[in-house]
N, C-alpha and C positions, 0 to 999 in steps of 0.2 A: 213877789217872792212867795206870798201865801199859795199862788196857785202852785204853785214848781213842788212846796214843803206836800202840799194837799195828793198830789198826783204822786208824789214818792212812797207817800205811806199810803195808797190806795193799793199801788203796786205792790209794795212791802204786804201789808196785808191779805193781798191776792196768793201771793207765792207761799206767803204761810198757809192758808188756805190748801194748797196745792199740794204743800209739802207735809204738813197733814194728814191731809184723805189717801195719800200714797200708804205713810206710816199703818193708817187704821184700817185700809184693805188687808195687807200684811198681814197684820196683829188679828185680822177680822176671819183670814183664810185658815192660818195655822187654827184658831181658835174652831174654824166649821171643820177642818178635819179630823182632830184629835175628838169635837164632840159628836160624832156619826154614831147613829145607834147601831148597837149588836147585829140587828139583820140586816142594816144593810151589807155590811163588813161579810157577813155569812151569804150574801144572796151572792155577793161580786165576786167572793169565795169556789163557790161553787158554780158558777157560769164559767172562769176561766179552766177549771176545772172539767168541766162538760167538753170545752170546746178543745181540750186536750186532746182527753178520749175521742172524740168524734176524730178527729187526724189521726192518731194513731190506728183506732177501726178502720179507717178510710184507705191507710197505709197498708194494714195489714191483708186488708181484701185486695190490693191491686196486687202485692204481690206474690199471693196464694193463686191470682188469676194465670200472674206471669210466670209462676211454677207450671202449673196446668200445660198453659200453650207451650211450655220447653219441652215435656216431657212426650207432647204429642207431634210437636216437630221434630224435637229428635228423633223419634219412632219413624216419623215418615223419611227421613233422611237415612236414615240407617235400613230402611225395605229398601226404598230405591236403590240403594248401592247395590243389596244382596238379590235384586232381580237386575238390574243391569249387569253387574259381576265386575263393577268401577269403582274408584276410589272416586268420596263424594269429591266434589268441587266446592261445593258450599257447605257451612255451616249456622247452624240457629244460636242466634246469640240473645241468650236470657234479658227479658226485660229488668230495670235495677234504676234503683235511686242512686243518681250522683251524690255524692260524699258532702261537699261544700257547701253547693246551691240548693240540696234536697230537691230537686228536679228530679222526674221520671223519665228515662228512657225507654220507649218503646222498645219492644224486640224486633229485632232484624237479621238477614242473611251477611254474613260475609263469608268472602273468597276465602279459601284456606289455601296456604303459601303454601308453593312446589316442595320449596328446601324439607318443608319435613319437621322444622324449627328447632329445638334443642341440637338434637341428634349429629345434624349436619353443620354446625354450627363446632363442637367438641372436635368431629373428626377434620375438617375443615384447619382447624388450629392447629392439631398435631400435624397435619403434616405442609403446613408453610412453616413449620420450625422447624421440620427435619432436614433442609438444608443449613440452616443457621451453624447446628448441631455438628454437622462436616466440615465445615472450617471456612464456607464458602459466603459471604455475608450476603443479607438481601438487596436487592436493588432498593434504592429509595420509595420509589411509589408503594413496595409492597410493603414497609417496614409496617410490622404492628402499631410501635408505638406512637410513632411521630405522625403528626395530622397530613392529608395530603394535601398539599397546595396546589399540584399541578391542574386540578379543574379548573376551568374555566368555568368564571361569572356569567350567570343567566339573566 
């Protein structure tokens, strides 16, 4: 029985131990934070700080770069039209920081749509309503409001 009592409290004693140097990490952590001297506080101060600015400069020259290139694409987009005597086909689309990810998008061409956009779009509307307006209702597929179903799954 002395061994079984000896080995309990070896244990017991252990776990105290244990549960201890847990406590006094703690108590030992809070205690090195609160006591950091002044510079350091000022030094870590001032590096996150630096490395702010540095992103922000770095932000602000890409996209003073991406002004530049727009304004010389456009130019070059806008002769060619006026020496071929054609409405562009392409347009230069400004480099720009996505909103969310803060990612940079390069600049690039895209197609510029037939329709014209707004424009055809307005007239387009008034007149699939000017049969409505006669007394004449639309067929299903063309109704405005109601989604069309009759596509077929791809």
């Amino acid at each position: 029985m002395s061994k079984v009592y000896k080995t309990l409290a070896v244990l017991l004693l252990a776990l105290g131990f244990f549960a201890v140097s847990g406590e006094m990490d703690e108590v030992m952590a809070a205690r090195k934070k609160s006591s950091q001297s002044f510079f350091k506080k000022a030094a870590r101060k001032m590096k996150r700080n630096i490395k702010k600015a540095c992103k922000k400069t770095k932000r602000s020259f890409v996209k003073a770069g991406s002004a530049v290139t727009n304004k010389i694409m456009d130019g070059a987009v806008k002769a060619k039209s006026k020496l071929t005597g054609k409405k562009a086909k392409k347009t230069w689309v400004k480099g720009h920081y996505k909103k969310g990810s803060k990612s940079h998008t390069k600049g690039h061409f895209r197609k510029v749509s037939k329709k014209g956009g707004k424009k055809s779009s307005s007239s387009g509307s008034s007149s699939s309503s000017a049969p409505a307006v006669s007394g004449q209702p639309l067929p299903p597929s063309q109704d405005p409001v109601l989604p069309n179903f009759n596509r077929s799954k791809r």
